[in-house]
C-alpha positions in Angstrom: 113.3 100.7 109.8 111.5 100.8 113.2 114.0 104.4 113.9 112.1 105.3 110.5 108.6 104.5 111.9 109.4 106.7 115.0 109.7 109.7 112.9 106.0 109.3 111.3 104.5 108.3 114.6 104.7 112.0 115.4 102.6 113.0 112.0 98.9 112.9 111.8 97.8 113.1 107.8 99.9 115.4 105.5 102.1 117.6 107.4 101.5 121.0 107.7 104.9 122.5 107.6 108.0 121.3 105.9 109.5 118.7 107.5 113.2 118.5 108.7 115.7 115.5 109.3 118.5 115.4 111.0 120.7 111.9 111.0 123.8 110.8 112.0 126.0 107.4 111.6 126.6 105.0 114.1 125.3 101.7 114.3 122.3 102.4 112.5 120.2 105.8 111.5 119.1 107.7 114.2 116.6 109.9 112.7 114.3 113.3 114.2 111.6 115.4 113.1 112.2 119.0 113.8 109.4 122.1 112.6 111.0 124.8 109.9 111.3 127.4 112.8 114.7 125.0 114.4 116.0 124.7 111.0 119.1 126.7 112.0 120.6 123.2 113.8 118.9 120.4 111.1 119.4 120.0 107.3 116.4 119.7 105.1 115.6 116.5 103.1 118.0 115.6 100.5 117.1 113.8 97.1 119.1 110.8 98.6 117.7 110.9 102.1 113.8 111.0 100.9 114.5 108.4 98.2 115.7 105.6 101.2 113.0 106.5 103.1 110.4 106.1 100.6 112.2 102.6 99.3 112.5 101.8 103.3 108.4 102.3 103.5 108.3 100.3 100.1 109.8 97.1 101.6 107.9 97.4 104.6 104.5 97.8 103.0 104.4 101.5 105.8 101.5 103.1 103.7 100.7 105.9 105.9 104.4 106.8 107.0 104.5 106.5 102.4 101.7 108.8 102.2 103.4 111.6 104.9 106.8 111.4 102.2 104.5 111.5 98.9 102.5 114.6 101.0 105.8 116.2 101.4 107.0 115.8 97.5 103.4 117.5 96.8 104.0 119.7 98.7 107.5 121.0 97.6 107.3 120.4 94.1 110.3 122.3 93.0 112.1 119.6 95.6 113.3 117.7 92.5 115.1 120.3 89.8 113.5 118.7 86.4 116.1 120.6 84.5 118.9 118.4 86.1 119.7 114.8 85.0 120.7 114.0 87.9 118.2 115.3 89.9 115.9 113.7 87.0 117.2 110.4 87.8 116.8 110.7 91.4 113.1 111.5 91.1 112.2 109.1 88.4 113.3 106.3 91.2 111.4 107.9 94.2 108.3 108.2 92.5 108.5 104.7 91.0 109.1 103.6 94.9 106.2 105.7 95.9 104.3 103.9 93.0 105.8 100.5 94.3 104.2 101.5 97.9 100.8 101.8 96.5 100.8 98.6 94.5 102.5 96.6 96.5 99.7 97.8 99.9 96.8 97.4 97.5 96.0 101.1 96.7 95.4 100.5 93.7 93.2 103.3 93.0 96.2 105.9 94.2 98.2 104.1 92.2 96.9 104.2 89.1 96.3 108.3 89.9 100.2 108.7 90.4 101.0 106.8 87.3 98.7 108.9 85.4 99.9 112.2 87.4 103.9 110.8 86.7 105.8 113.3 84.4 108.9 110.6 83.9 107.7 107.0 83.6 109.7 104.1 82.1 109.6 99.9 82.2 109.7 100.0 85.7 106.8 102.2 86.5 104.7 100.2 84.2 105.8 96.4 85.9 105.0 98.0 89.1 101.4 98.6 88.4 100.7 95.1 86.1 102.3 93.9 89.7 99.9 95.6 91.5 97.0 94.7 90.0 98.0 90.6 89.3 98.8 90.2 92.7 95.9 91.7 93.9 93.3 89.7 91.9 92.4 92.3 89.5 93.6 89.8 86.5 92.0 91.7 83.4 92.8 95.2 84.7 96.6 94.0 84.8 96.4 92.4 81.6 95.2 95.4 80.0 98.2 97.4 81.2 100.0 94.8 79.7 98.8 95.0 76.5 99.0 98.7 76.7 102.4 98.4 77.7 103.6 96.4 74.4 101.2 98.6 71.9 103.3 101.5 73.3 105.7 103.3 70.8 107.0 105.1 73.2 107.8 101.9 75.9 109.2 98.7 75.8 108.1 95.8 77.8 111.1 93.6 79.3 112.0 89.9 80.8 110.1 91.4 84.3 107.3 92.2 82.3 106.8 88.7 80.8 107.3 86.9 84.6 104.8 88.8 86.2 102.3 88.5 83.9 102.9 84.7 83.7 102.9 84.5 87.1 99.0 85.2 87.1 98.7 82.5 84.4 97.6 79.6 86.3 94.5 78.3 85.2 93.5 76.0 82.3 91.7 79.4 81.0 94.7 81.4 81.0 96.7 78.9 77.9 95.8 81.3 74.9 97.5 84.2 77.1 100.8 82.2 77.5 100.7 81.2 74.1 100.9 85.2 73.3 103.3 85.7 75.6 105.8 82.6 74.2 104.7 84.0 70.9 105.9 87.5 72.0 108.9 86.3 73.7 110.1 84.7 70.0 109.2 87.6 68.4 111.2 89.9 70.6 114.4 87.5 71.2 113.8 87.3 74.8 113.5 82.6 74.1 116.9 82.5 75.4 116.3 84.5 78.8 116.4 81.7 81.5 114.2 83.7 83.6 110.9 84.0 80.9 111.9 80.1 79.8 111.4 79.2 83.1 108.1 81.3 84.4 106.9 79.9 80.4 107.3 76.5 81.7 106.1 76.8 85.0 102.8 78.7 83.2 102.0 76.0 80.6 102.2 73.3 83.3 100.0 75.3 85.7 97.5 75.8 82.6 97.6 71.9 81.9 99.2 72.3 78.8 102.1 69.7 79.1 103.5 69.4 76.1 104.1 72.9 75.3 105.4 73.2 78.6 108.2 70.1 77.8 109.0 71.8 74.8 110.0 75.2 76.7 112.0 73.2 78.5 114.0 70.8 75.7 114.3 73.8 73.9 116.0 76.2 76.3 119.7 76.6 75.9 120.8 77.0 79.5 118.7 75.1 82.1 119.2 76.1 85.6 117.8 74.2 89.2 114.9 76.4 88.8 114.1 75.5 85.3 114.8 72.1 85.9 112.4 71.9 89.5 109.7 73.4 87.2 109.4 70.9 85.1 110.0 67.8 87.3 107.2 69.6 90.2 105.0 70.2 87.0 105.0 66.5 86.0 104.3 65.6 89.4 101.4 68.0 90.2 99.7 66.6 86.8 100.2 63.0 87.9 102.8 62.6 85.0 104.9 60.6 87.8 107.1 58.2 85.8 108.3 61.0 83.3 108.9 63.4 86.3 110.8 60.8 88.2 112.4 60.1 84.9 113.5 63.9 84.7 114.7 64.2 88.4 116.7 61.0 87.2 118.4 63.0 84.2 118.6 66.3 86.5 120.5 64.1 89.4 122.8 63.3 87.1 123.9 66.8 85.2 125.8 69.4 86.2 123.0 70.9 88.1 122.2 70.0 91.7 118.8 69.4 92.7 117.5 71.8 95.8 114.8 70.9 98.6 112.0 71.9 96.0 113.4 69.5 93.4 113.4 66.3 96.3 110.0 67.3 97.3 108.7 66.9 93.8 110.7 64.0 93.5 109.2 62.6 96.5 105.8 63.2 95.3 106.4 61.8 92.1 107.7 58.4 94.0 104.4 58.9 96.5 102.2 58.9 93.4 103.8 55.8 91.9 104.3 53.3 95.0 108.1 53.8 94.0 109.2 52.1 97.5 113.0 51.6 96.2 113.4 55.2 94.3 112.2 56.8 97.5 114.0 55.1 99.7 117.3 56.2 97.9 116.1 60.2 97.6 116.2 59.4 101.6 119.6 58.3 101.5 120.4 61.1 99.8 118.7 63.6 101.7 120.5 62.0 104.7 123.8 62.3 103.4 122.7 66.5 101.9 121.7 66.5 105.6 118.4 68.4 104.4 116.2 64.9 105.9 114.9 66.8 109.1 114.2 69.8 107.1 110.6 70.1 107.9 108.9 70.1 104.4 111.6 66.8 103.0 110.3 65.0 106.9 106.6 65.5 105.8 107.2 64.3 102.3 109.0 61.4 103.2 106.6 60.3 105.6 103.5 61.0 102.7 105.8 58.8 100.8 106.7 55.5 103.3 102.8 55.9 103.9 101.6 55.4 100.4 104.1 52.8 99.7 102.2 50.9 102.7 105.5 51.2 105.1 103.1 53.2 108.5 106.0 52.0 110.7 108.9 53.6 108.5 106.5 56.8 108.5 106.3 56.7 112.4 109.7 56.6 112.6 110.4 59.4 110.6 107.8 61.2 112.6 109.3 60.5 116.5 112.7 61.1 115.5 111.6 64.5 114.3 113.0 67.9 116.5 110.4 69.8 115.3 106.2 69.2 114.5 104.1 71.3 112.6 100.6 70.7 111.8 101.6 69.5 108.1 103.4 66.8 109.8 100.9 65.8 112.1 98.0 66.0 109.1 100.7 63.3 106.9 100.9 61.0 110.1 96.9 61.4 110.2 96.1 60.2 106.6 98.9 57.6 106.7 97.4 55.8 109.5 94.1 56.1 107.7 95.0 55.0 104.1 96.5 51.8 105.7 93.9 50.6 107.6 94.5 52.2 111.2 91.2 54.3 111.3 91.4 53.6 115.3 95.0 54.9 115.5 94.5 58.0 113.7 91.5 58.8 115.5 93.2 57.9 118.8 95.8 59.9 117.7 93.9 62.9 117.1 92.1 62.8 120.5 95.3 63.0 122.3 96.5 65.9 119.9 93.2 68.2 120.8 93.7 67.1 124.4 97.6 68.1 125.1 96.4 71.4 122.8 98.8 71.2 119.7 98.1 73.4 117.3 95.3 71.9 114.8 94.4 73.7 111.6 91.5 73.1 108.6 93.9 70.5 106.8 94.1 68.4 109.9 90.3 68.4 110.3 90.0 67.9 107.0 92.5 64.9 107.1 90.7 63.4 110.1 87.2 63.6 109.1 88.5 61.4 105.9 88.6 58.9 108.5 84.8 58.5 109.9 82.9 56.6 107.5 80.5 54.0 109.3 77.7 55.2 112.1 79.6 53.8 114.9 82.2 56.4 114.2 79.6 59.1 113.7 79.0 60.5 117.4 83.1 61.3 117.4 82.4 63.4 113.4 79.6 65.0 115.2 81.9 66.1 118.1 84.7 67.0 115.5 81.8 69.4 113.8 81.2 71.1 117.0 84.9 71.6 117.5 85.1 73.0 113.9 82.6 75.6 115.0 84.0 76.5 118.2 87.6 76.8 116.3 86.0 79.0 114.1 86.6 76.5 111.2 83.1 76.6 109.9 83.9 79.0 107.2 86.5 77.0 105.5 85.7 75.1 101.9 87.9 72.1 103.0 86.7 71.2 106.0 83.2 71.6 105.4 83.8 69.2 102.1 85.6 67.0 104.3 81.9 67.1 106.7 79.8 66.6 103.9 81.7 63.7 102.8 81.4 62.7 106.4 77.8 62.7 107.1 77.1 61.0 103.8 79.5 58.1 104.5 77.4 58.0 107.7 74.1 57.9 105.5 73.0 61.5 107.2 72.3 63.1 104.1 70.4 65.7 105.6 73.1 66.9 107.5 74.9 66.8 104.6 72.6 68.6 102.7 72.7 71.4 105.6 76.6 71.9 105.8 76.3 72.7 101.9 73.3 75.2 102.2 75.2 76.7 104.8 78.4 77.2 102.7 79.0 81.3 101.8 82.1 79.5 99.1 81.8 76.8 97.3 84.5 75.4 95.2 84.0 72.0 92.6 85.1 70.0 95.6 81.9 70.9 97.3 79.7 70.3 94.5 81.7 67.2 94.0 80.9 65.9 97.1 77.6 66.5 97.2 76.4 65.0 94.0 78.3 62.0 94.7 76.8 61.7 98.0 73.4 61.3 96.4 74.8 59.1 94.2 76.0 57.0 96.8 72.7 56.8 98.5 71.2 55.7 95.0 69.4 58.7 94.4 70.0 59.6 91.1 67.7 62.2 90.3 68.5 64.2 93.1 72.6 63.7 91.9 71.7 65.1 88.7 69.5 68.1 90.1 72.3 69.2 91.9 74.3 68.8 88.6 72.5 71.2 87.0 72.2 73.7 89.7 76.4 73.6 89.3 76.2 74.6 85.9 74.0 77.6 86.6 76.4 78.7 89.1 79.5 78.5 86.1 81.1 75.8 88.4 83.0 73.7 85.6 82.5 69.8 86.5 85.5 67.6 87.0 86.6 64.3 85.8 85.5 63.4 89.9 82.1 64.7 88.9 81.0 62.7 86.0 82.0 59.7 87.5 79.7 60.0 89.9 77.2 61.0 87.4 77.6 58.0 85.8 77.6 56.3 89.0 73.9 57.5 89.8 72.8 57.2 86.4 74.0 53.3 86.5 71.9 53.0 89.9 68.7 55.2 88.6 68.6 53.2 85.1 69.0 56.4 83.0 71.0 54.7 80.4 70.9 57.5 77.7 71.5 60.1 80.3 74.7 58.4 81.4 75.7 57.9 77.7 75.3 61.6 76.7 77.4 62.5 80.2 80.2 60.5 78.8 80.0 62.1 75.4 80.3 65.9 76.4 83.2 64.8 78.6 85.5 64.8 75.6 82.8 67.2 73.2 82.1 70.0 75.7 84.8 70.2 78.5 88.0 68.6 76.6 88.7 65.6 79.0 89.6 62.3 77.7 87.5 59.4 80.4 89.1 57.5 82.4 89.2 53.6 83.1 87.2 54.4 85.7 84.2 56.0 83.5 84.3 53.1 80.9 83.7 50.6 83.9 80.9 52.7 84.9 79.7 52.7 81.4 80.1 48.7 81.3 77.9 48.8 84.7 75.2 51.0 83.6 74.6 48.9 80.2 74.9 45.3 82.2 72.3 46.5 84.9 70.1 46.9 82.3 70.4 44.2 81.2 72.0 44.9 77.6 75.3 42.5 78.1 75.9 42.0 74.4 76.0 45.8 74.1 78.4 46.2 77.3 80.7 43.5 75.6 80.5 45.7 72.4 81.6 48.4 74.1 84.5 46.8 75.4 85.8 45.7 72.4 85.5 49.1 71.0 87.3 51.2 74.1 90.6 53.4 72.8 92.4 52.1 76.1 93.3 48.1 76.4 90.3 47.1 79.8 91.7 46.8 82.9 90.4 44.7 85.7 88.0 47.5 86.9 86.0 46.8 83.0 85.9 43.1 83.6 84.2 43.5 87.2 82.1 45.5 86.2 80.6 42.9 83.5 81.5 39.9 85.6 79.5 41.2 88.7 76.4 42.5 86.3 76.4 39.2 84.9 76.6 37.4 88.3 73.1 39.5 89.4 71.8 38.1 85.9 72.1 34.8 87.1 70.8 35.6 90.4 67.5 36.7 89.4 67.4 33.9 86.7 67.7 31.4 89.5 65.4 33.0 91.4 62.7 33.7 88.6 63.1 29.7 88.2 62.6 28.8 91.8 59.3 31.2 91.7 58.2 29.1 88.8 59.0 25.8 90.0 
């Protein structure tokens, strides 16, 4: 392709005069531009030699070399004889390549002018501009294409159709478009097309919707390692660990080998349950694959040994590695911190800024996990000037990672500042601010901040009424606290977790309503766990603190 770029480096904007190319064979194409006037020694463009060139400019993503070629067709419009089938053919495929070209570079606008300028236009030409606009953002404009495309009478949509618009389906939001889709898949006999089974399941996980996404996958006839790593990452991703472990189990066991994708998941699923003894076998089977020093499988066996609480099998893992990346480096950082060795993994970092590894926004992120006490709050304050000077400052991540920071350090001004100062703010952010104020016992404040989320049409997380319900156990707002829990199932579909009964259990004992905090124990859908019984125990122990001290005041 770069003998292909030379020719265009000569041309300013459309040329002015036809153009001519000469090539020969050899090792590769050795291509020239010539002017009309020396056409006695060069042939003119052929229907074959424009088409690779445009498809050539089309897998680079070389718009203005594109544009020269598309200037040229414009220019010569009786280039391609309509009348011939052939000739047909061959210009059907270089416009849809041209059309590719402006999709694919984000001229949207040009592209949707050429589609509507195409004479000849079939499946193809239609994919290429959903493509276009999906992978550019532009969701409802592609999904409008889409459903133009199956209202036609004239087109028909295909399996590539289906993918791509799948492919954009990857939000809780987006279910009721799957659900058309699978509906239009059934309806059009496409259920038994690996590829739409698979980009179904893959969608229904992504939009949360679990079951429907198991039943793609029990139902399909032939199962494939794709189909088969969709499901088991799925699981993972959605914390269904034990049934994804369970699937990697049955997969491991068919006729269909597992790839790196499917151990990763695997290895996730094992990181999310502890699963010390499943883990260690994937890495004796990664070992044997030789795939263990493949960069992604070292990083997730290291994120594994370090949530199973085995640092020194992580270390290990990590020296004996050929080759570093920051991912690794970040996975070393967090397993030093989760199991206690703040000092190491600060230590550590220190010595990576100072022999000048490569450090990107998940490592700061990572590392700022770490500070949490004011001793450790001149080194986050140093970290924050380094964040600026890297040019960090603009990233979500790491400035959720400094409010976090600041607040653990009880600077909640600071903290306060880093989210003013945010242009992006994601539920993260929003997240960690309320619960900073809930932290600090400020409820009011916590809930102010709640509100000002809503306004902006952030949706709140299971992470955000739990601190909710944290500050409004702290502030005494005991029917506040009650209707947050309600319009977590009513309003936003989430069933509460163990942790948001406890916090229930600690609200009601604080004020002092124990019989009603038993009651509500005795009444939860989900059998209490320890964290419920705390909760009571230590509001009843602060009971009997003030009792004894109300008597001693008496006395």
């Amino acid at each position: 392709m770069s003998s292909v770029r030379c020719i265009f480096k000569k041309l300013s904007s459309p040329p002015s005069r036809p153009l001519i190319l000469s090539w020969r064979y050899s090792s590769n194409f050795h291509f020239s531009i010539s002017s009309h006037t020396s056409a006695r020694t060069c042939t003119p463009f052929t229907e074959a030699e424009l088409g690779f060139l445009v498809s050539s400019c089309g897998k680079e993503g070389d718009i203005r070399s594109g544009s020269c070629l598309h200037a040229y067709i414009v220019k010569n419009p009786l280039f391609f004889d309509i009348g011939d089938p052939h000739s047909r053919r061959r210009a059907h495929v270089t416009y849809n390549c041209l059309l590719h070209l402006y999709c694919k570079c984000g001229e949207l606008d040009d592209a949707v002018k050429m589609f509507d300028d195409m004479l000849l236009r079939d499946t193809v030409s239609w994919n290429s501009l959903i493509s276009g606009f999906l992978k550019h953002g532009h969701l409802q404009l592609g999904f409008g294409y889409f459903k133009s495309l199956v209202g036609s009478s004239i087109y028909r949509f295909d399996c590539a159709s289906l993918t791509l618009v799948l492919s954009a389906c990857d939000r809780l939001e987006a279910v009721r478009i799957v659900k058309m889709i699978h509906a239009l898949t059934i309806f059009n006999g496409y259920e038994r097309e690996i590829t739409v089974g698979n980009a179904l399941t893959t969608s229904y996980f992504k939009c949360r919707s679990f079951g429907s996404g198991m039943r793609v996958f029990d139902e399909m006839m032939e199962r494939n390692v794709v189909t088969w790593t969709a499901a088991i990452s799925g699981l993972a991703q959605n914390e269904f660990y034990r049934e994804s472990l369970k699937l990697f189990v049955e997969m491991y066991h068919s006729v269909v080998s597992p790839n790196c994708l499917t151990y990763l998941s695997a290895l996730s699923a094992c990181s999310g349950l502890q699963a010390l003894k499943e883990g260690a076998q994937i890495h004796g089977v990664t070992w044997k694959l030789g795939i263990q020093s493949d960069l992604c499988i070292e990083s997730a066996l290291m994120d594994m040994y370090s949530k199973c609480g085995c640092i020194e099998d992580a270390w290990q893992i990590f020296e004996s590695a050929e080759v570093l990346d920051e991912v690794s480096m970040t996975v070393i950082l967090v397993g030093f911190a989760q199991n206690g060795f703040e000092e190491e993994a600060i230590k550590m970092f220190v010595k990576i800024v100072k022999v000048g590894n490569n450090i990107d926004p998940n490592m700061i992120s990572a590392i700022l996990g770490v500070f949490g006490t004011d001793i450790s709050q001149g080194l986050g304050v140093q970290i924050h000037s380094l964040v600026i000077k890297r040019g960090f400052d603009s990233n979500v991540f790491v400035n959720n990672g400094l409010i976090n920071m600041y607040s653990k350090c009880g600077e909640l001004v600071e903290s306060v500042k880093v989210f003013d100062w945010m242009t992006k703010k994601n539920q993260v952010s929003w997240n960690s601010i309320i619960a900073a104020f809930a932290r600090h016992g400020d409820g009011l404040k916590a809930l102010q901040f709640y509100e000002e989320m809503r306004l902006q049409g952030v949706e709140p997380t299971d992470i955000t009424f739990l601190s909710l319900l944290h500050a409004c156990s702290h502030a005494g707002l005991l029917h506040k606290g009650m209707e947050f829990l309600e319009s977590m199932e009513k309003a936003y579909g989430m069933r509460p977790r163990m942790e948001h009964y406890a916090s229930i259990v600690d609200m009601l004992s604080r004020a002092g309503l124990l019989k009603e905090a038993k009651n509500f124990i005795e009444e939860l859908p989900l059998k209490p766990d320890v964290l419920v019984w705390q909760a009571l125990l230590g509001a009843c122990s602060i009971m009997v603190i003030l009792i004894w001290e109300s008597m001693q005041l008496t006395s």
